[in-house]
C-alpha positions as CSV (number, residue, x, y, z in Angstrom):
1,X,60.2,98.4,113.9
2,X,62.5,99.6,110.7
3,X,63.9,97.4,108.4
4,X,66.9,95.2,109.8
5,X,68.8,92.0,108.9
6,X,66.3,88.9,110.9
7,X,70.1,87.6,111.4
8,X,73.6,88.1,110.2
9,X,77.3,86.5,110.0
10,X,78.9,88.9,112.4
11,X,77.3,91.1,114.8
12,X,79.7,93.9,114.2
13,X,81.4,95.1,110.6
14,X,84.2,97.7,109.9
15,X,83.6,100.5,108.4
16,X,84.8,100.1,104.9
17,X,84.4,102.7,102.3
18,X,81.7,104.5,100.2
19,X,80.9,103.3,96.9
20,X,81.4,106.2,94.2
21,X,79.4,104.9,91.7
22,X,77.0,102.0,91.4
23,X,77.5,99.6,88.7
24,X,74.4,97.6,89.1
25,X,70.4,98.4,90.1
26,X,71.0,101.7,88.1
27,X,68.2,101.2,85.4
28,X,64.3,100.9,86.7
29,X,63.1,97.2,87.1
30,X,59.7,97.2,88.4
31,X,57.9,100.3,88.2
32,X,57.6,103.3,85.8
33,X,59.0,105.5,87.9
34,X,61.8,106.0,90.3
35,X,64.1,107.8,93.0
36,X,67.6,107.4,92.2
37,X,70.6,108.9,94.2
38,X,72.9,110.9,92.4
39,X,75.1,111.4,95.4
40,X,76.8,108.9,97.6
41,X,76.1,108.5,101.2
42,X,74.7,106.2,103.8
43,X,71.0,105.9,104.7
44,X,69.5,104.6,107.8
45,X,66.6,102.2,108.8
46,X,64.6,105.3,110.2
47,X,65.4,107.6,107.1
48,X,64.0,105.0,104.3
49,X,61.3,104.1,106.7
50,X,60.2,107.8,106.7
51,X,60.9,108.4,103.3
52,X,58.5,105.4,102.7
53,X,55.8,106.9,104.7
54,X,56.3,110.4,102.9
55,X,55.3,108.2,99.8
56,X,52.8,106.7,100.6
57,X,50.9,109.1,101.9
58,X,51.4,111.0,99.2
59,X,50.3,108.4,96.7
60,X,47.2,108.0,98.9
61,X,48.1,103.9,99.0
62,X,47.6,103.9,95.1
63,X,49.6,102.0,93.1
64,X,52.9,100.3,93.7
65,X,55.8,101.0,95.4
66,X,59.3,99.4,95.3
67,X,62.0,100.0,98.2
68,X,65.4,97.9,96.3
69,X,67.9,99.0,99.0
70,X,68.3,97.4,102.4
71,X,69.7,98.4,105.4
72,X,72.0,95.6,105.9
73,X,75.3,97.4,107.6
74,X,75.3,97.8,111.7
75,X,76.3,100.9,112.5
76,X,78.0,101.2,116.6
77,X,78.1,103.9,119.0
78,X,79.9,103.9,122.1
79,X,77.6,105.7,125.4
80,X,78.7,109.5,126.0
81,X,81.6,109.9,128.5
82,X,83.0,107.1,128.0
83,X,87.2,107.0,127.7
84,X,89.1,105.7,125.0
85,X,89.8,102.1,124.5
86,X,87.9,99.1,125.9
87,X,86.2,98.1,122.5
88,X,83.8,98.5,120.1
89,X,80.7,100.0,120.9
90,X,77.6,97.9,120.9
91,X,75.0,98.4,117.7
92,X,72.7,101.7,117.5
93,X,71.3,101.3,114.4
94,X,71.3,99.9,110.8
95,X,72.0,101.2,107.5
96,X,73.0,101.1,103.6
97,X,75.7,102.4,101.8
98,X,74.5,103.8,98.5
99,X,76.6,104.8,95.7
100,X,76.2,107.4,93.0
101,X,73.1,106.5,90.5
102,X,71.6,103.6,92.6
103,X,67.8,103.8,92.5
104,X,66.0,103.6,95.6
105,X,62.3,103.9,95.3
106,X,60.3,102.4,92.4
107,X,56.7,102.9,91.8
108,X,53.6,102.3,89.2
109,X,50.2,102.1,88.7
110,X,49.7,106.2,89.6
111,X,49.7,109.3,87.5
112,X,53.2,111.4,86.7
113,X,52.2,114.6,88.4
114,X,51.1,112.5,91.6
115,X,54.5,110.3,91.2
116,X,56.8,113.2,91.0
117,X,55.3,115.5,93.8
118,X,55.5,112.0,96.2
119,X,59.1,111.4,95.3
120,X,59.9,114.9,96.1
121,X,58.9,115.1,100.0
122,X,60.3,111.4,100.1
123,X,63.5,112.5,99.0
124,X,63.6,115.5,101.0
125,X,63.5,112.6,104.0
126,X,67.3,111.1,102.9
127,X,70.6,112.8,103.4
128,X,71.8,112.5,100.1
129,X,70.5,114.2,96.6
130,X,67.8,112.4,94.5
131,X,66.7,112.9,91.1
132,X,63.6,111.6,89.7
133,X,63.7,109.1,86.5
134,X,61.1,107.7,84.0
């Protein structure tokens, strides 16, 4: 199963606005490399599950890695053919809003070359540009 709240205040949100740039988790934490977004956008549960996957396998399971975003927003769809009006549709899926020059993947414990060629099919997984950082 992707990543999802276990339980939250309210089952539905509205839809609020992008963040244009992010103020905080901008500078690496953990590992000695990372994946940071230098565009805004939103990012599902199945996108940094992928992503995640594209990784690892890269990184053969070596070393460390770090996911510090979480998809924490419920995202509704109303069914096809349906008219207009009678509510809010029910939850399809959930996601994170990311804002310019968050970072998204950390890792360590692996060599540069092998660091760099994982975060590049990972990041070819999301919907928004990604640069690497040291």
């Amino acid at each position: 199963m992707y990543l999802q709240p276990k339980r939250s205040r309210y089952k539905k949100v509205r839809k609020g606005s992008l963040p244009n740039l992010e103020l905080k988790s901008t500078k690496l934490k953990f590992g000695t490399i990372g994946l940071k977004s230098i565009q805004s956008g939103t990012i599902s549960a199945k996108q940094i599950e992928s992503a995640r996957q594209a990784i690892t396998r890269k990184t053969k399971r070596k070393g460390k890695l770090w996911v510090r975003i979480f998809p924490n927003l419920p995202i509704t769809k109303k069914p096809t053919e349906v008219r207009m009006g009678k509510g809010k549709g029910s939850v399809s899926h959930w996601a994170v809003k990311i804002g310019k020059g968050k970072i998204i993947f950390e890792l360590c414990g692996i060599t540069l070359a092998t660091a760099t060629a994982a975060f590049k099919t990972g990041g070819a997984k999301l919907p928004i540009k990604t640069k690497i950082i040291l």
